[in-house]
C-alpha positions in Angstrom: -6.8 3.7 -6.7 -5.6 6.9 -8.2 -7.8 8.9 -6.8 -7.5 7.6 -3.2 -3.4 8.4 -3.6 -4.0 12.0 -4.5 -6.6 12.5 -1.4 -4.1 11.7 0.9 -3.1 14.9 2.5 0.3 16.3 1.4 3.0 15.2 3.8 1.8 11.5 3.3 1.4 12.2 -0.4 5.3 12.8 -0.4 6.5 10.5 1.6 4.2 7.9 -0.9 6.2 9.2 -4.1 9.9 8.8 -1.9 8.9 5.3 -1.0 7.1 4.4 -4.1 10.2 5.6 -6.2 12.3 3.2 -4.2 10.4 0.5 -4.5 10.8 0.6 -8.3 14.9 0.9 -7.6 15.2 -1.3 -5.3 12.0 -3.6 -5.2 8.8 -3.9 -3.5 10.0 -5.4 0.0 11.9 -2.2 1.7 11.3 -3.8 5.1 10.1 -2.6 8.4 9.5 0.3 8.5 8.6 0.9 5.6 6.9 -1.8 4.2 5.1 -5.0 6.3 3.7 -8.5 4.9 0.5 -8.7 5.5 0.2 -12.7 4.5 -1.4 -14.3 1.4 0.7 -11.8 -0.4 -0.6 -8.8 0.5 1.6 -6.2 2.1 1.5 -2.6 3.5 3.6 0.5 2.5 3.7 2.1 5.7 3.5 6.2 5.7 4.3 8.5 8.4 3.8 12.1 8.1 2.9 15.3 9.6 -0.7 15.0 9.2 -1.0 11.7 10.6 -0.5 8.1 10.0 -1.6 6.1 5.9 -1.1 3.1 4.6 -1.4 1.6 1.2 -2.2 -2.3 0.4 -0.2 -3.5 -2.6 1.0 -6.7 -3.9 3.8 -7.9 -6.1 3.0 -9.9 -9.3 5.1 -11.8 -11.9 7.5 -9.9 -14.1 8.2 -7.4 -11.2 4.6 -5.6 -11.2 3.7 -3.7 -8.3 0.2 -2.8 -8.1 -1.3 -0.8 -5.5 -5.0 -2.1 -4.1 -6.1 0.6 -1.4 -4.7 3.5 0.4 -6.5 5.0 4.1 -5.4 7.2 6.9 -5.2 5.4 9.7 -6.9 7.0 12.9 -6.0 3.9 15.4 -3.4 1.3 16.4 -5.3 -1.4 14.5 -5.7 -1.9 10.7 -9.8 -1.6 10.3 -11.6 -4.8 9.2 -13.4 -3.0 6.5 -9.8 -1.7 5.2 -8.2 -5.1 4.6 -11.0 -6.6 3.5 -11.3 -4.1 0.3 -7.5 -4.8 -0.2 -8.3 -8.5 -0.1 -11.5 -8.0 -2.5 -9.0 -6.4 -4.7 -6.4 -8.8 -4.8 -8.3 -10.8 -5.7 -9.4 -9.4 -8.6 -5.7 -8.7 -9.6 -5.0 -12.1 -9.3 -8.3 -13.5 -11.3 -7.2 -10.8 -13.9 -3.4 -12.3 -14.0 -3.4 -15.5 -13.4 
C-alpha cells in the first residue's frame, strides 16, 4: 500500500498527507467531501487535485486503527469494479488478521 501512495502524482500526494494528518486529529470520518462510506465498513478518502481525481479505500479497526487498503486515480464518474473489489479482498484480510 506504500508504494501505491507514493505513485500518486504530487498534488494528490499532498492533499493525502493534509487529509491523512487530520484524520489522526480528528478521526477517520471527516465527512463529505472528504471522506464517503462505502458500506460493510469500507470507506473512501476522497482526493482532488491538479493532476486529476484519487481515491484511497481504508477502514477503521478497534483501538482507533486506521488502515489504508488501496489507493487509484480515478479516470471516470464511477468507482471501477476491479478497484473495490481489491479493497474488499483486502479488508478482508485486515479483518481475518484482527479479529
Amino acid at each position: 500500500m506504500q508504494e501505491e501512495i507514493l505513485a500518486l502524482p504530487d498534488t494528490l500526494a499532498a492533499r493525502y498527507v493534509v487529509l491523512t494528518r487530520r484524520m489522526v486529529a480528528l478521526g477517520p470520518h471527516l465527512g463529505e467531501p472528504h471522506t464517503k462510506a462505502f458500506g460493510d465498513g469500507l470507506f473512501e478518502l476522497r482526493l482532488k487535485g491538479a493532476e486529476g481525481i484519487a481515491r484511497v479505500f481504508f477502514c477503521a479497526l478497534v483501538g482507533r486503527r486506521i488502515m489504508m487498503l488501496h489507493s487509484f486515480v480515478k479516470k471516470s464518474n464511477k468507482t471501477p469494479q476491479r478497484e473495490l473489489e481489491v479493497a474488499q479482498s483486502r479488508l478482508k484480510e485486515v479483518r481475518h488478521a484482527n479479529p
